[in-house]
MIMIRO-946324 format. One record per residue: residue in three letters; x, y negated, z of N, C-alpha, C, O, CB in turn. Coordinates in steps of 0.2 Angstrom, whole numbers, plus 5000, padded with zeros to 4 digits. Glycine has a CB too. Layout:
# MIMIRO-946324
ALAXYZXYZXYZXYZXYZ ...
This chain:
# MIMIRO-946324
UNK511849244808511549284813511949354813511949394808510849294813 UNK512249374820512549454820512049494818511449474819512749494827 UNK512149554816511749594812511749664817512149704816512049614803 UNK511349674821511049714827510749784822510849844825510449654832 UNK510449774818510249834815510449904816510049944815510249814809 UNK511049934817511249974818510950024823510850084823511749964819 UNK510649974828510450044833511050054838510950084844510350114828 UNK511750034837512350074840512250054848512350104852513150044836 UNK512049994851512149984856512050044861511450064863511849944857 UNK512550074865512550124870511750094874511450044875513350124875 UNK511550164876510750194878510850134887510550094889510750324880 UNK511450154890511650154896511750044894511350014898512450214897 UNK512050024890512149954892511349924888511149864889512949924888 UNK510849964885510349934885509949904890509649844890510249944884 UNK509949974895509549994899509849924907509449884910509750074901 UNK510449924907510749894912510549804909510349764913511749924912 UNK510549804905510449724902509749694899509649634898510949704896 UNK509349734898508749754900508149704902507949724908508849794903 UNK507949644900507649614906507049574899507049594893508349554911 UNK506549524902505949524899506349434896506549384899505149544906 UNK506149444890506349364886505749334885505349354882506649364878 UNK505749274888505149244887505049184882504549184880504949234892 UNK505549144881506049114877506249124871506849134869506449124880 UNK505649114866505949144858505849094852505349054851505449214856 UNK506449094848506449044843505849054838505749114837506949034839 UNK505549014835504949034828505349064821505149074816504648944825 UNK506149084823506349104817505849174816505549204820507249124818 UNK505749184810505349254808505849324811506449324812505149254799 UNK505549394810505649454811505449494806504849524805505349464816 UNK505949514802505949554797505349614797505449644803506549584797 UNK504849644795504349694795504849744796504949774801503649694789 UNK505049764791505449834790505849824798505749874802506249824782 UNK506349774803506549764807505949814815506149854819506549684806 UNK505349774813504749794819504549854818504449894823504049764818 UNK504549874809504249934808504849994811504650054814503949944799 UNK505349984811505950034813505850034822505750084826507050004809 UNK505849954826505549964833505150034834505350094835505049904834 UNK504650014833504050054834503950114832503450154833503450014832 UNK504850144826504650224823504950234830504650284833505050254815 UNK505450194834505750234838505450224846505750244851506450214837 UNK504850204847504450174851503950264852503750294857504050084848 UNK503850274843503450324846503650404845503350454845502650314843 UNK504550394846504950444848504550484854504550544854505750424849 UNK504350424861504050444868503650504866503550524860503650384872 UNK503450524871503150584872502350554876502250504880503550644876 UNK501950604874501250564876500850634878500950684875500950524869 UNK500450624884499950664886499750714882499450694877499550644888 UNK499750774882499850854879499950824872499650844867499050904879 UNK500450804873500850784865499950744859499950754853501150904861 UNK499550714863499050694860499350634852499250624846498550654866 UNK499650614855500050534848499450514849498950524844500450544837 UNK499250474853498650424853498750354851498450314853498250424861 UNK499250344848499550264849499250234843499250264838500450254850 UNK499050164844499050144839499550074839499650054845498350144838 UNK499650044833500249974836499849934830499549964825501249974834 UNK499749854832499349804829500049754828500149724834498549774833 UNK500249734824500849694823500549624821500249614816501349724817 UNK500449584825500149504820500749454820501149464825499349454825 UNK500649404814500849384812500349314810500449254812501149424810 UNK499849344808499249294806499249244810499049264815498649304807 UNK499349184810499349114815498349094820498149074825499549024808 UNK498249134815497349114816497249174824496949154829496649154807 UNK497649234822497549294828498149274833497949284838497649394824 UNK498549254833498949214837498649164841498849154847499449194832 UNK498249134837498149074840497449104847497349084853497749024832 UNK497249154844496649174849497049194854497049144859496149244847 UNK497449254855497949254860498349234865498649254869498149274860 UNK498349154861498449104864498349074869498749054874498449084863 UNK497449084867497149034870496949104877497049084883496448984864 UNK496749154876496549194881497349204886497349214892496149264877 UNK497749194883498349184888498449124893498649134899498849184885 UNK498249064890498149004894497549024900497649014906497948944889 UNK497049044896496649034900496749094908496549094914495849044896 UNK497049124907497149194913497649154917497649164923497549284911 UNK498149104913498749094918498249024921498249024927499749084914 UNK498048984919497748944922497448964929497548934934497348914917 UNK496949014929496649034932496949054940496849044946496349084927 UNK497649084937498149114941498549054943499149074943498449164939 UNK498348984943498848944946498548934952499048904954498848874942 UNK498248944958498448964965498749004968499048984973498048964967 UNK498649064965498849104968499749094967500149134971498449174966 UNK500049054961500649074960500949014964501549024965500849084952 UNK500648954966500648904971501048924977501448904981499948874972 UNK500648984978500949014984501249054985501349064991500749024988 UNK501449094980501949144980502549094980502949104984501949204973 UNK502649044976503148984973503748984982504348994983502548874970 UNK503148964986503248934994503848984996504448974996502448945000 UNK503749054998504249095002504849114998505449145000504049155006 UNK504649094989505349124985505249104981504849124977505549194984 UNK506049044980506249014975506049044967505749014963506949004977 UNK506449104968506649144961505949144958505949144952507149224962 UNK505249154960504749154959504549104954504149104949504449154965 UNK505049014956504848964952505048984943504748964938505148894957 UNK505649014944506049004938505649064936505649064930506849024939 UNK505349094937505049174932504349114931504249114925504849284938 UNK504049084934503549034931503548994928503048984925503449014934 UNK504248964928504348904924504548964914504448944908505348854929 UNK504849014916504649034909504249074906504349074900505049064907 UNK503549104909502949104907502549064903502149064898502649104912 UNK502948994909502348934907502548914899502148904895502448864913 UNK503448914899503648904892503148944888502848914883504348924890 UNK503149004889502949064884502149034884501849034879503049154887 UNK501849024889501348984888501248914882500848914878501148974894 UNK501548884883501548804879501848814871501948764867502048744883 UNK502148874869502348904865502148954861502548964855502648914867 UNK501449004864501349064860501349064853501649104850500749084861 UNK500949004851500749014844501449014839501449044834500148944842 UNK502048984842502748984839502949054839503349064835503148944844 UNK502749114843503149164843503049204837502549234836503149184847 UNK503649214835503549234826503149314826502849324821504549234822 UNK503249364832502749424829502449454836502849454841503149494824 UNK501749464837501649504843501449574839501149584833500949474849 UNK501649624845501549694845500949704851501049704857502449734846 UNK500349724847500049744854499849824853499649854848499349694855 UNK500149844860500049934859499349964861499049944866500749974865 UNK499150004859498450024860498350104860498750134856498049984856 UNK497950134863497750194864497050214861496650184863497850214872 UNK496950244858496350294856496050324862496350334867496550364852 UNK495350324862495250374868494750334872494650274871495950394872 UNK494450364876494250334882494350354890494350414891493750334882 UNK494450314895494550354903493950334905493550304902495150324908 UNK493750344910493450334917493650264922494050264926493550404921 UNK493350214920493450164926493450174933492950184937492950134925 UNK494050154936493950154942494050224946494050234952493250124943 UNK494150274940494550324943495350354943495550374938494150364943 UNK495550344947496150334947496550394942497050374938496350334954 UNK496350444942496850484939496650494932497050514927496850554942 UNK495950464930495550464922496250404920496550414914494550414920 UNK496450344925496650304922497250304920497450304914496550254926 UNK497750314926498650354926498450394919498650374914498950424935 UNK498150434919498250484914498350464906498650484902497650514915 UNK497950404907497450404899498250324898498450304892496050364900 UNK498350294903498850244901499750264900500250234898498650184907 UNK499650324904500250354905500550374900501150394901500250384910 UNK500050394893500150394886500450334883500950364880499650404883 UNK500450274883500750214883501350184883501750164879500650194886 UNK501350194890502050144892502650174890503050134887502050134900 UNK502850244892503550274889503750244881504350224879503450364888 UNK503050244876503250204872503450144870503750134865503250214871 UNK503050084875503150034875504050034881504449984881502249994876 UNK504250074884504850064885505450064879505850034878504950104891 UNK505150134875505650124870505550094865505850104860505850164868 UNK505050024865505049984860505649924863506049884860504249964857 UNK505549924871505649874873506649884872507049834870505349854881 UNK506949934873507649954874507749974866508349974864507750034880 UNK507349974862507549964854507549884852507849874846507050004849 UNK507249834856507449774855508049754856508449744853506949734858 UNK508049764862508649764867509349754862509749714860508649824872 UNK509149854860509749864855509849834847510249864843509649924855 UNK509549774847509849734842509349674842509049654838509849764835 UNK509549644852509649584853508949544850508949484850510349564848 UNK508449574849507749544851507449534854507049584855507349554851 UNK507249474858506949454864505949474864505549444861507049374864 UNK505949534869505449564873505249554876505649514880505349604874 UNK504749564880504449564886503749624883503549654878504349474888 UNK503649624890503049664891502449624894502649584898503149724895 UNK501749624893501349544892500749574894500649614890501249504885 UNK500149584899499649614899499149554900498649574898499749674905 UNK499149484903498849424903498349424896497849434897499249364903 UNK498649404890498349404886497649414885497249384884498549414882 UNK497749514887497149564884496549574892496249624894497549654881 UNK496549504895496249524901495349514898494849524901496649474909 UNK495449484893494749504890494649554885494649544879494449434886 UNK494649624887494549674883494249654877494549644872494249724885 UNK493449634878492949614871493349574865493449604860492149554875 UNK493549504866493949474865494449494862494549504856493949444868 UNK494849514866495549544862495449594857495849604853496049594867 UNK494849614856494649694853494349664846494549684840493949754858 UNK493949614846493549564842494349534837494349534831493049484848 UNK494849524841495149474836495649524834496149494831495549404839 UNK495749584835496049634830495749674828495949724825496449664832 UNK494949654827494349724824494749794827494949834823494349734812 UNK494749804833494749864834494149874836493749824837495249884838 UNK493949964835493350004836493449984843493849944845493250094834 UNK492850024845492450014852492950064856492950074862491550024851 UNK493350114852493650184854494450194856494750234860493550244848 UNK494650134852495250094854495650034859495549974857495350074850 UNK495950054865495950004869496749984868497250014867495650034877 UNK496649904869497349874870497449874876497049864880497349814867 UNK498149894877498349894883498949864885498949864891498449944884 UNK499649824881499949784882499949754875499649774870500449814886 UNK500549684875500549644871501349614873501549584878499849594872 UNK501849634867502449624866502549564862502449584856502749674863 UNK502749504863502949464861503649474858503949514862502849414864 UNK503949454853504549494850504949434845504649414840504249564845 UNK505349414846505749364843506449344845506749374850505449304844 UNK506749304841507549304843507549244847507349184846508049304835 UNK507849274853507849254860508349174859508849174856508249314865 UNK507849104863508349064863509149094868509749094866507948994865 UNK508849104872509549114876509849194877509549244877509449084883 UNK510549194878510649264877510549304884510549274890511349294873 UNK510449374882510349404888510849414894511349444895510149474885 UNK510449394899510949374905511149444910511049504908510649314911 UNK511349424915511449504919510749504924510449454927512349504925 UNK510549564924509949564929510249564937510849574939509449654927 UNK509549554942509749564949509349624951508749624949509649504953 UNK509549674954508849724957509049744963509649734965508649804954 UNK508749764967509049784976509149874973508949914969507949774986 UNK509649864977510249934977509749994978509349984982510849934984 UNK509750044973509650114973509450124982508850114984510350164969 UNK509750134986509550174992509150124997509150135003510150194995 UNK508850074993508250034997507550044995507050034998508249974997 UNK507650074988506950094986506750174984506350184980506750054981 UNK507250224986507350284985507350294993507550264997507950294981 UNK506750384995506650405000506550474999506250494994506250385003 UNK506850525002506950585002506450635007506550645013507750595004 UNK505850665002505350715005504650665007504050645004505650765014 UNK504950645013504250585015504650495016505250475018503750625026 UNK504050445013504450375013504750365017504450385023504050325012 UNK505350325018505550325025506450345025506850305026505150375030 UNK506550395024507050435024507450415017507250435012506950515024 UNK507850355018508250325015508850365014509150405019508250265018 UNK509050355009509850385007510350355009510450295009509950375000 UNK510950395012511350325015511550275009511450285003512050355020 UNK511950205012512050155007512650185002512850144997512150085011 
């Protein structure tokens, strides 16, 4: 196996190649490997500089196995609605067809990273919420672009933890700690391909939406 450790990969070809692996061998992931991920995951910056983050790395097949099963049960659930997304777009079938692997597969995947926050928001109001999650994500992006950069297959996973109580039960977290995503992390069967996105000046608008940039 090439030895990716370095980090060297340019910032720019991560980003550009960048895409969500769903697809991961049962080979193991070094701890020292994860634990260097996640130093540089919580390089991000975080609401008034709080460092609210907390990271639960499992490995345990027993806590694996729970997340499993609460992932099955969300995508099952969501088998209608993906029935009919499938109909007007093909590409829809193929992002399903590797879920579904990632589904018939969890318990194989050699480590999840689930990221979590300290704290509490306000349900249901929108800016408690942006606020309190918007601590998060910057660093679950640079956990995902430090995979990247030595060829670890990521994704970003929110199905699993759609039973807060549950998810919380099988990582003993407090009642003050909320999980908020779940990174599956393993060495990718296939290698990372080229992404597709619609061109900068179809989803970019200048003052108010609408005022597209010319092409």
């Amino acid at each position: 196996m090439e030895d990716f450790t370095d980090f060297a990969m340019p910032l720019g070809e991560a980003m550009v190649t960048q895409r969500a692996i769903r697809r991961l061998k049962p080979d193991s992931v070094d701890d020292e490997l994860i634990l260097r991920l996640i130093e540089l995951a919580i390089k991000a910056p975080t609401g008034s500089n709080a460092q609210n983050w907390e990271f639960i790395i499992v490995k345990d097949p027993k806590v694996k196995e729970r997340f499993a099963h609460l992932n099955r049960q969300a995508w099952r659930l969501s088998a209608p609605i993906r029935r009919l997304a499938k109909r007007p777009n093909p590409k829809n079938s193929k992002i399903a067809n590797a879920v579904q692997w990632q589904a018939d597969h969890f318990e194989e995947i050699p480590a999840l990273v689930v990221a979590c926050l300290k704290g509490c928001y306000i349900p249901f109001v929108h800016l408690s919420a942006t606020s309190y999650f918007g601590s998060i994500f910057p660093a679950v992006q640079n956990l995902l672009l430090a995979a990247r950069a030595v060829n670890l297959g990521a994704a970003l996973i929110t199905i699993p933890l759609w039973n807060t109580f549950a998810a919380r039960r099988a990582l003993g977290l407090p009642w003050n700690v909320t999980p908020c995503a779940l990174i599956p992390l393993g060495w990718p069967l296939r290698h990372y391909g080229p992404t597709t996105r619609k061109p900068v000046h179809q989803v970019v608008s200048f003052d108010r939406f609408g005022n597209r940039p010319a092409a």
